[in-house]
LUMLO-863357 format. One record per atom (N, C-alpha, C): residue in three letters; x, y, z. Coordinates in steps of 0.05 Angstrom, whole numbers, plus 32768, in hexadecimal, padded with zeros to 4 digits. Atoms other than C-alpha are relative to their C-alpha. Last residue first. Example, Ala and Ser with C-alpha at 12.3 -4.5 7.8 and 13.67 -1.06 7.14 Angstrom:
2
SER7FF07FE87FFF/SER81117FEB808F/SER7FF18016800E/ALA80127FE88000/ALA80F67FA6809C/ALA801280188000/
//
This chain:
265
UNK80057FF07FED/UNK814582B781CF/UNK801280237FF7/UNK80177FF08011/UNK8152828D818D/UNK7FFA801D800D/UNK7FEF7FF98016/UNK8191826E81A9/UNK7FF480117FF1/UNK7FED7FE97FF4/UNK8170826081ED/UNK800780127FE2/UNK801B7FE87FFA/UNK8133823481BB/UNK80188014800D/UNK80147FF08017/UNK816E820F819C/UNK7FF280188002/UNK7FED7FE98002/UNK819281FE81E3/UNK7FFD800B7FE3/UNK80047FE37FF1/UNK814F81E181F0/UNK8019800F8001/UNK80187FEC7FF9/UNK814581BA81B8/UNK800180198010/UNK7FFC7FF28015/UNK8195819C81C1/UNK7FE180117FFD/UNK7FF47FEB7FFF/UNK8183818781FC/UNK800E800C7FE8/UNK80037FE67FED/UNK8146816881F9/UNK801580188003/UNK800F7FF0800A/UNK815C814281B7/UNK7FF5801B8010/UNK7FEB7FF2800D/UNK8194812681E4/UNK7FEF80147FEE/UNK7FF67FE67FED/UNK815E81138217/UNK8019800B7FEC/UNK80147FF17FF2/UNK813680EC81E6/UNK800D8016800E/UNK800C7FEE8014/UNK816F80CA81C6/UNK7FEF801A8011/UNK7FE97FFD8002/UNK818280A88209/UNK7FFD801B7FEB/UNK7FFC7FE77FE4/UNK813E809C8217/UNK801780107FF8/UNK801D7FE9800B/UNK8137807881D1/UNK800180108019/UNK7FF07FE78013/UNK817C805681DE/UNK7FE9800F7FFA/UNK7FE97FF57FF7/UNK815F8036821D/UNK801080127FEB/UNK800C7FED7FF0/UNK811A801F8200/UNK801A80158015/UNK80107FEC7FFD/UNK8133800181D6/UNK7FFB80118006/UNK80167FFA7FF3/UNK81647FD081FD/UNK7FF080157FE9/UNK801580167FFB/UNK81A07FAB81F3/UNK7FDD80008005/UNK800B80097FE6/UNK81CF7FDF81DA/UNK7FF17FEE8002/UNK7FFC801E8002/UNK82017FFC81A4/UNK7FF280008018/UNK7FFC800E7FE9/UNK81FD804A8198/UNK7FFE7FE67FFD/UNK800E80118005/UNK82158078815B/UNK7FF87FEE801C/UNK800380117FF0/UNK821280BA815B/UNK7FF97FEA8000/UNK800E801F7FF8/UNK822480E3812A/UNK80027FEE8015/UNK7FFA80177FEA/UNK82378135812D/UNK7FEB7FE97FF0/UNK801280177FFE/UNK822C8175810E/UNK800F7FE98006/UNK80087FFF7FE9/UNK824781B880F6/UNK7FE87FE68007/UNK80187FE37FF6/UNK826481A280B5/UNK7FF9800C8022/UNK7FED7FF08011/UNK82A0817180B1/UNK7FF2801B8000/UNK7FFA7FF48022/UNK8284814480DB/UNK800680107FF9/UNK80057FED8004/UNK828E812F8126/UNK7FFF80027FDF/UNK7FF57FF98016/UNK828680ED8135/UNK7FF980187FFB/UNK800A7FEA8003/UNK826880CE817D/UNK801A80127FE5/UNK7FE87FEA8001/UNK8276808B8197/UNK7FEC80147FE5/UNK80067FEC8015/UNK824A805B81BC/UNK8015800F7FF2/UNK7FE07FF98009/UNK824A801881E8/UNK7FF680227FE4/UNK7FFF7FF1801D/UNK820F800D820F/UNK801280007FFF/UNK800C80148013/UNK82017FD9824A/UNK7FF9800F7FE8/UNK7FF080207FF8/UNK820A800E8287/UNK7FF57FFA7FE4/UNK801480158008/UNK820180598272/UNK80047FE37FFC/UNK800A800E7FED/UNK82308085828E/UNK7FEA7FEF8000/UNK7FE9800A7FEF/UNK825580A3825C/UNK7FF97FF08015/UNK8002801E8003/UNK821980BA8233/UNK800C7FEF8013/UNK8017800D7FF6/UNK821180F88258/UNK7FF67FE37FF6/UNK800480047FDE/UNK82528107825E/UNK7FEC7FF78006/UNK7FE980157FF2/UNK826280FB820D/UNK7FF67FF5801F/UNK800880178001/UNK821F81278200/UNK800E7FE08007/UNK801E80037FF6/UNK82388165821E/UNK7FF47FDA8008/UNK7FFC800A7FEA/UNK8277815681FF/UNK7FF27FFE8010/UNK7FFB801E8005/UNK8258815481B8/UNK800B7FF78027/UNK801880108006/UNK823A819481C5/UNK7FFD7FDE800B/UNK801580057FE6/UNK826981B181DE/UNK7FF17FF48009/UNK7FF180087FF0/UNK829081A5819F/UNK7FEF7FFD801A/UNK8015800E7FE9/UNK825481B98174/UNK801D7FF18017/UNK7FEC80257FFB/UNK826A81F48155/UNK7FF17FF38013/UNK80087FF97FDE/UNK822F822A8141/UNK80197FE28000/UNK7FE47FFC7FFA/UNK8237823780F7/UNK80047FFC8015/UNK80057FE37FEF/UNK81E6823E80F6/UNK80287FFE8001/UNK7FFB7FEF8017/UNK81E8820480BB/UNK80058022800B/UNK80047FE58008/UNK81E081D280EA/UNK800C800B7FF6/UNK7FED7FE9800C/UNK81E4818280EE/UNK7FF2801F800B/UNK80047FE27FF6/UNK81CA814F8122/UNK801880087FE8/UNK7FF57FF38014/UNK81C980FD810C/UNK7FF28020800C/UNK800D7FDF7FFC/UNK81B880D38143/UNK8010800F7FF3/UNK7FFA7FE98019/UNK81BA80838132/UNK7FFF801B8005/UNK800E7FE18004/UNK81AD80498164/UNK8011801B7FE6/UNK7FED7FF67FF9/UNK81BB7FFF816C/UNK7FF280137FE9/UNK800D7FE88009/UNK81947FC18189/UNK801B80197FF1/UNK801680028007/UNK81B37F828198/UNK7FED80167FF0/UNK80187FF38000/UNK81F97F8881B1/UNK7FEA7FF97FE8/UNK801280087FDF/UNK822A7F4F81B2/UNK7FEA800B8003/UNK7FEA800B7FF4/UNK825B7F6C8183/UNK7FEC7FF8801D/UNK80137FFD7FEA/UNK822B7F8F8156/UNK801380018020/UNK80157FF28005/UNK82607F97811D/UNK7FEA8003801D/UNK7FFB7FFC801C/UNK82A97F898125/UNK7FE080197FF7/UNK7FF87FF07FFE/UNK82987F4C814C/UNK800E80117FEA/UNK7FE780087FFA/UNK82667F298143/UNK800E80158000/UNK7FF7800A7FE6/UNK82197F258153/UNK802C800A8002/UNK80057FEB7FF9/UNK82137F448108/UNK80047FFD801E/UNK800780137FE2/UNK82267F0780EF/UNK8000801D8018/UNK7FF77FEC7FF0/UNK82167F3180A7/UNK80027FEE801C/UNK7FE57FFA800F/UNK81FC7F078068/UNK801B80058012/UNK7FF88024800C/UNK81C07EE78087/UNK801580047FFC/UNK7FFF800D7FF0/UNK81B97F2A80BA/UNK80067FDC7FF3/UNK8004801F800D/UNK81BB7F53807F/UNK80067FEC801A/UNK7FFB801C7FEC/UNK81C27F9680A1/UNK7FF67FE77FEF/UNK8006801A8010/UNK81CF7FD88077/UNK80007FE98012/UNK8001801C7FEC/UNK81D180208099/UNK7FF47FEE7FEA/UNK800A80118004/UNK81EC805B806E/UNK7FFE7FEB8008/UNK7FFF80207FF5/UNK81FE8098807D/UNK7FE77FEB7FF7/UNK800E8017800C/UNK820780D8804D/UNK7FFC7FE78019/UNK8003801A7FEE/UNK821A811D8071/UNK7FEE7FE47FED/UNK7FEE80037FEA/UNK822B81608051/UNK80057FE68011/UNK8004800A7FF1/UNK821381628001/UNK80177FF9801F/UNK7FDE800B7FFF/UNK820D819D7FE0/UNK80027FE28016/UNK7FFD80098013/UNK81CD81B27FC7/UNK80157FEE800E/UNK7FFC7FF68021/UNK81C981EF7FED/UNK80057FED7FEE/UNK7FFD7FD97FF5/UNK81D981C48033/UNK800980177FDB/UNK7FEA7FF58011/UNK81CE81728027/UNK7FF980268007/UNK80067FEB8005/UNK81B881408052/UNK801780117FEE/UNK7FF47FE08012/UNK81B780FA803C/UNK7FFD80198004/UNK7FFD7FE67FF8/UNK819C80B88061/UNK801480177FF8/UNK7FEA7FEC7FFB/UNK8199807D8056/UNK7FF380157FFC/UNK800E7FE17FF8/UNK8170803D807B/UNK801D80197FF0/UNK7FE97FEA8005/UNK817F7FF88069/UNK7FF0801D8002/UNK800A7FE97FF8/UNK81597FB3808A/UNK801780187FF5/UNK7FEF7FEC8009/UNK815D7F728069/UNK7FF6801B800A/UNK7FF380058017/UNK81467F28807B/UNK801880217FF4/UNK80037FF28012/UNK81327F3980BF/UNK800D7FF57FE8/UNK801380188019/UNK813F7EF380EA/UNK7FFB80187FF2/UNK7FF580008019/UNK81747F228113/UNK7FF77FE97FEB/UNK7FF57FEA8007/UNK81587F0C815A/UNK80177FFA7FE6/UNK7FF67FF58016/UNK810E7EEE8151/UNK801C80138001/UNK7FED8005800D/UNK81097EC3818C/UNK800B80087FE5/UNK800980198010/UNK80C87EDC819F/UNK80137FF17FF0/UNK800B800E7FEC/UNK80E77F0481DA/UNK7FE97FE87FEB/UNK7FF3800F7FF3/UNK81197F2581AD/UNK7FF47FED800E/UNK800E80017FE8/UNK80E47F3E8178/UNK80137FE8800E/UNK8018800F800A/UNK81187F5C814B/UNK7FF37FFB8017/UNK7FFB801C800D/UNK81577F6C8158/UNK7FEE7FF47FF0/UNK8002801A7FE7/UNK81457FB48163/UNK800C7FEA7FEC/UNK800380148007/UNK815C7FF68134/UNK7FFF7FE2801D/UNK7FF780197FF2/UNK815C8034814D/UNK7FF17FE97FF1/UNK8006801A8006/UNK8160807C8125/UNK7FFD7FE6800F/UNK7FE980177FED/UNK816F80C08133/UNK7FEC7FE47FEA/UNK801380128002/UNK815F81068114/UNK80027FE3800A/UNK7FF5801D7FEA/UNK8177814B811E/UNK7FE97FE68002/UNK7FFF80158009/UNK817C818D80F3/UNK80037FEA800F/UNK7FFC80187FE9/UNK818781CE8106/UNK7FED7FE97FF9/UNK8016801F7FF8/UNK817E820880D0/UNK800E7FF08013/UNK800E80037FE4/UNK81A3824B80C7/UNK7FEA7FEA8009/UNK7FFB7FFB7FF1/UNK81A48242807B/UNK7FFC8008801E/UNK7FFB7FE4800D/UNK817C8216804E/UNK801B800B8020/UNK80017FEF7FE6/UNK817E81C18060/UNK800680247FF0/UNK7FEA7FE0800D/UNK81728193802F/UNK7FF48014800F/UNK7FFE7FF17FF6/UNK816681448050/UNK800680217FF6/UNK7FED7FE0800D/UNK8157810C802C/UNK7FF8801D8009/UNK80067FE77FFD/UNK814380CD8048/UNK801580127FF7/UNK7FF37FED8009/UNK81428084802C/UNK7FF380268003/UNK80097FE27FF6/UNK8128804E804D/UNK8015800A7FF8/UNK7FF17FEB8007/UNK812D8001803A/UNK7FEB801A7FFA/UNK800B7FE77FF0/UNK81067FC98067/UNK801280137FEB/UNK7FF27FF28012/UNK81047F7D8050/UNK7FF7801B8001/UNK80077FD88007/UNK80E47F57808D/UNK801980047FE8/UNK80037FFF8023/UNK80F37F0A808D/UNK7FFB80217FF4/UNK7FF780158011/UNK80E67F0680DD/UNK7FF580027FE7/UNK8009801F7FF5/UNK80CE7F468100/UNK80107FED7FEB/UNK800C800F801E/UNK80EB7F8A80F7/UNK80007FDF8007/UNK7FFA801C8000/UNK80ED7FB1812F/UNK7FF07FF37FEA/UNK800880198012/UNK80FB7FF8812F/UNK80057FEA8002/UNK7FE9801E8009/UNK810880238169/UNK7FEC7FF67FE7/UNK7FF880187FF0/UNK80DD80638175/UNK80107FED7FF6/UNK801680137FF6/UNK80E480A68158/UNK80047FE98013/UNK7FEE801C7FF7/UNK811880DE8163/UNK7FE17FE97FFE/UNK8019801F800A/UNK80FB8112812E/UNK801A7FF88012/UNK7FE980087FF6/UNK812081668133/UNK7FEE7FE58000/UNK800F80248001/UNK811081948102/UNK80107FE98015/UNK7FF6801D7FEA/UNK812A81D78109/UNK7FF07FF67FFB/UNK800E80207FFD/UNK8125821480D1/UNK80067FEC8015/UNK80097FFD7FE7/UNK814A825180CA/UNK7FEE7FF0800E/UNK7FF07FF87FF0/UNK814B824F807D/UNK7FF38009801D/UNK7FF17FE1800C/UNK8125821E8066/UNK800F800D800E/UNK80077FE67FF4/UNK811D81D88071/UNK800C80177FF9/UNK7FF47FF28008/UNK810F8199804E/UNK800180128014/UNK7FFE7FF37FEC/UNK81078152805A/UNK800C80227FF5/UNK7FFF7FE68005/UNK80F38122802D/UNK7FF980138015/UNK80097FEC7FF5/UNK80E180DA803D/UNK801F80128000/UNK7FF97FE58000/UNK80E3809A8021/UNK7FF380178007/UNK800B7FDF7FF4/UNK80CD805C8036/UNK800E80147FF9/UNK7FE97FEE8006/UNK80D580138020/UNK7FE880118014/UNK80127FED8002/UNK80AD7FC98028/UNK801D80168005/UNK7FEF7FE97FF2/UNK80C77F828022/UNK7FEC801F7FF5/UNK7FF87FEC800C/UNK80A77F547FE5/UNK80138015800D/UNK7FEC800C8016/UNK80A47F1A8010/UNK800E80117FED/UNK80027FF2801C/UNK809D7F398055/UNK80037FEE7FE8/UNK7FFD801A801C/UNK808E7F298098/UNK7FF880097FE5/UNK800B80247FFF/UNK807D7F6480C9/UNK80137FEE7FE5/UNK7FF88003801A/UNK80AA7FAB80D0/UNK7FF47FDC7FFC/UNK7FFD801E7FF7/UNK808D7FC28119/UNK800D80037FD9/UNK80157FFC8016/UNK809A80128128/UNK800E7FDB7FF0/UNK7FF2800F8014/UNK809B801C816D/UNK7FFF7FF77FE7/UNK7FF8801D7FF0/UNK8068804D818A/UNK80157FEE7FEC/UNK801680007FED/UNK8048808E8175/UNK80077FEE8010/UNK80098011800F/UNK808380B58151/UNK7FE37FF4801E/UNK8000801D7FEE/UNK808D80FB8161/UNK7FF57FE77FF2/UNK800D8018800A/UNK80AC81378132/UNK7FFB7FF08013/UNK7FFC801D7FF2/UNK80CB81768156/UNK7FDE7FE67FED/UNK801A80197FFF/UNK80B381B8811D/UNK80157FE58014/UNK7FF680127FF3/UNK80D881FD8121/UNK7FF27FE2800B/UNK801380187FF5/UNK80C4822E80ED/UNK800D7FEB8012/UNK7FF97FF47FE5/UNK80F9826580DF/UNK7FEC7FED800E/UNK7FEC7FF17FF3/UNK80E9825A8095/UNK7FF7800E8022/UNK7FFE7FE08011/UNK80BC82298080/UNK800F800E8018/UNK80057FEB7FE1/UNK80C481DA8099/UNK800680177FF5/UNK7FF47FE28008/UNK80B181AB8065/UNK8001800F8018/UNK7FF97FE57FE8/UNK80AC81618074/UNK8000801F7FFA/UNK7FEA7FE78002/UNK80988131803E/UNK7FFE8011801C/UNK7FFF7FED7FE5/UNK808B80DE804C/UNK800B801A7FFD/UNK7FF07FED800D/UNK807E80A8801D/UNK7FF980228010/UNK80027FE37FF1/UNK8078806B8040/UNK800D80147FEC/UNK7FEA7FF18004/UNK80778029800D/UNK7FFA80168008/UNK80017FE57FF8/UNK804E7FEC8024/UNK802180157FFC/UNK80067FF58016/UNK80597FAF7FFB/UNK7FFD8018800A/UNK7FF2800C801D/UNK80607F7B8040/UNK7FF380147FE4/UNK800D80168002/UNK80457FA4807B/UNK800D80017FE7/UNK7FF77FFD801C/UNK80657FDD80A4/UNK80017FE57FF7/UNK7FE97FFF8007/UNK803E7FDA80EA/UNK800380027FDC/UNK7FE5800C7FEE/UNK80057FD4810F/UNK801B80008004/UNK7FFE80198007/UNK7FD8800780DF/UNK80217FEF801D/UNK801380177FF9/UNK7FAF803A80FD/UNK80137FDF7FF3/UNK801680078013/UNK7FE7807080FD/UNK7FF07FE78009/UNK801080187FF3/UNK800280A6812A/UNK7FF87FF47FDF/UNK8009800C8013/UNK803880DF8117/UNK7FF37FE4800A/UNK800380218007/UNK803A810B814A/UNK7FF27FF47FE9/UNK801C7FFD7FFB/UNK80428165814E/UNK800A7FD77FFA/UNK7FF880157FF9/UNK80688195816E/UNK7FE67FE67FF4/UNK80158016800F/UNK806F81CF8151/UNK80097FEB8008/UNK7FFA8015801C/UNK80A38200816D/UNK7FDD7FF18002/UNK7FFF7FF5801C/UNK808F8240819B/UNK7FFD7FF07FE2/UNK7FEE7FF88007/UNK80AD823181DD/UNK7FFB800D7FD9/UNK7FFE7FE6800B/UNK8073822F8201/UNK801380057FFD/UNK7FE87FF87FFC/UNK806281E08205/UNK7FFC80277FFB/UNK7FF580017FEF/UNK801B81C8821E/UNK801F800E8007/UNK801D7FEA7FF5/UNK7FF481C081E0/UNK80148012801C/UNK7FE97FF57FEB/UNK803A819C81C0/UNK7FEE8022800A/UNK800D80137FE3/UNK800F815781A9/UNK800E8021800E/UNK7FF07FEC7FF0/UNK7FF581788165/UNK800B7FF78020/UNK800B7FF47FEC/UNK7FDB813A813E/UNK801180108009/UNK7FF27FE28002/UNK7FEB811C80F4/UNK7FF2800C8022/UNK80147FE47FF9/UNK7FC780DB80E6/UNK8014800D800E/UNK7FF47FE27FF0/UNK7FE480A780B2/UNK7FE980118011/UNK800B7FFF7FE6/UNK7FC5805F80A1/UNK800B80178011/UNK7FFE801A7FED/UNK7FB080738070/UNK80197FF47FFD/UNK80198014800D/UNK7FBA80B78044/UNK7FFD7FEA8012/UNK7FED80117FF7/UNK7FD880FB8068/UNK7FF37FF37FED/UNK8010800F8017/UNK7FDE8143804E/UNK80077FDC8003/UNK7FFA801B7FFC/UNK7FEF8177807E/UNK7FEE7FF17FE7/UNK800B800A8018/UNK7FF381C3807C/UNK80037FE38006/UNK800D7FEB801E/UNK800781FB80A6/UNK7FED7FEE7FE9/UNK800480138016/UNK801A81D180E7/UNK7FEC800C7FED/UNK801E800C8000/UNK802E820D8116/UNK7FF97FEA7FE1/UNK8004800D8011/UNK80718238812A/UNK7FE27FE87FFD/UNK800880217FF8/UNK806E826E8156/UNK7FFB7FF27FE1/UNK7FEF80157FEF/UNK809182AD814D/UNK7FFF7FE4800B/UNK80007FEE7FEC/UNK805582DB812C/UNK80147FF38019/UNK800E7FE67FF5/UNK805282A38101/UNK8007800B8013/UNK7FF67FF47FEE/UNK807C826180E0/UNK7FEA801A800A/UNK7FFD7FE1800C/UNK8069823080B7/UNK7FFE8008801E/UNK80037FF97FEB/UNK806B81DF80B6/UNK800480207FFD/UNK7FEB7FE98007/UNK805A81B8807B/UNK80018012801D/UNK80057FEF7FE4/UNK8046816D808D/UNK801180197FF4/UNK7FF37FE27FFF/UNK803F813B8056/UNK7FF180148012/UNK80017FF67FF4/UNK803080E8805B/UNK800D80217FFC/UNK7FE57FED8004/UNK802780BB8029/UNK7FFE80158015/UNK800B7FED7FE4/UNK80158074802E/UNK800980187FFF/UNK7FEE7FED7FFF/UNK8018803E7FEC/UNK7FF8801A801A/UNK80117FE88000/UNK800080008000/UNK801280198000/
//
């Protein structure tokens, strides 16, 4: 089934607000950020269907208009069932100048035989902030599904005026890949992704140490943290849990957000 989802986000009198949306099944679009007063758009992506089903292809645009500041939420884990054909997704992300977007969703778990490829593309204008993450599960560990997926790849491309600053690309073949071994997993089970650029010239050293200290102490993860060439950072994590690199995420998104909104002040 083909699914498509578009959200344009616009800016006013200093507050930003969901200008336009356009969903088809099983998408619905809601405001959850009644409660915040910092200004941005906050809004969740919910749908009626269980999960990402054999032939289904997500097609997903973003726009965020100038000086607009939109946080993305997801609703709950997002399942990848039994496939023969396998199922995709793309999604288009744009922003203008002065722009933030920031999406940590939930973990993915792709069940036994799943075929999953995602391709996002990112073009960023000037003064923008940019931040998106990723987690991948084993699968359903507690039904003995870990690494029965047949094929999971996710990439990812931003680019600044055209130009391109950051490509990654995740590939797992778990038939092909002893992904348990070392080298690649090395024992760990689950394992996370947080991609942050900007275009504000703002260094992120601080940043990155910030985030060092507050990883540093997290039992039963392993991580390391890459600076790029632009203003911006990758993070990758290794762990046994879900629900532990999605916190993890979570509070890194918090603080970056709120040293955003200061920055605006």
């Amino acid at each position: 089934m083909d699914c498509k989802l578009s959200i344009t986000a616009g800016a006013r009198g200093g507050k930003s607000y969901m200008k336009d949306v356009f969903v088809s099944a099983p998408f619905r679009v809601v405001p959850v950020g009644q409660t915040k007063s910092d200004g941005a758009a906050y809004l969740m992506v919910m749908s009626s269907s269980p999960g990402i089903l054999d032939g289904d292809h997500y097609d997903l645009n973003i726009q965020v208009e100038e000086n607009a500041r939109l946080q993305l939420q997801s609703q709950s884990y997002q399942r990848l069932f039994n496939m023969e054909r396998g199922a995709s997704q793309f999604m288009q992300v744009n922003l203008a100048d002065g722009a933030a977007f920031s999406y940590v969703p939930h973990p993915v778990v792709p069940h036994e035989n799943s075929t999953f490829k995602s391709v996002t593309k990112v073009s960023l204008g000037d003064e923008c902030e940019f931040l998106m993450s990723e987690i991948i599960t084993c699968g359903r560990k507690y039904h003995g599904e870990v690494f029965k997926y047949s094929h999971f790849q996710n990439l990812i491309e931003v680019r600044h005026h055209q130009k391109l600053v950051l490509k990654d690309n995740v590939l797992l073949l778990p038939e092909l890949m002893p992904l348990a071994a070392i080298g690649l997993l090395e024992g760990f089970t689950h394992q996370g992704t947080l991609i942050y650029v900007n275009t504000q010239k703002r260094p992120v050293d601080e940043l990155i140490e910030c985030i060092y200290e507050m990883m540093q102490g997290e039992e039963g993860m392993q991580f390391g943290i890459s600076k790029i060439r632009h203003d911006g950072f990758v993070l990758r994590c290794l762990g046994h849990g879900g629900e532990q690199l999605y916190d993890r995420f979570q509070s890194i998104q918090n603080l970056i957000w709120e040293e955003s909104k200061v920055s605006l002040v």
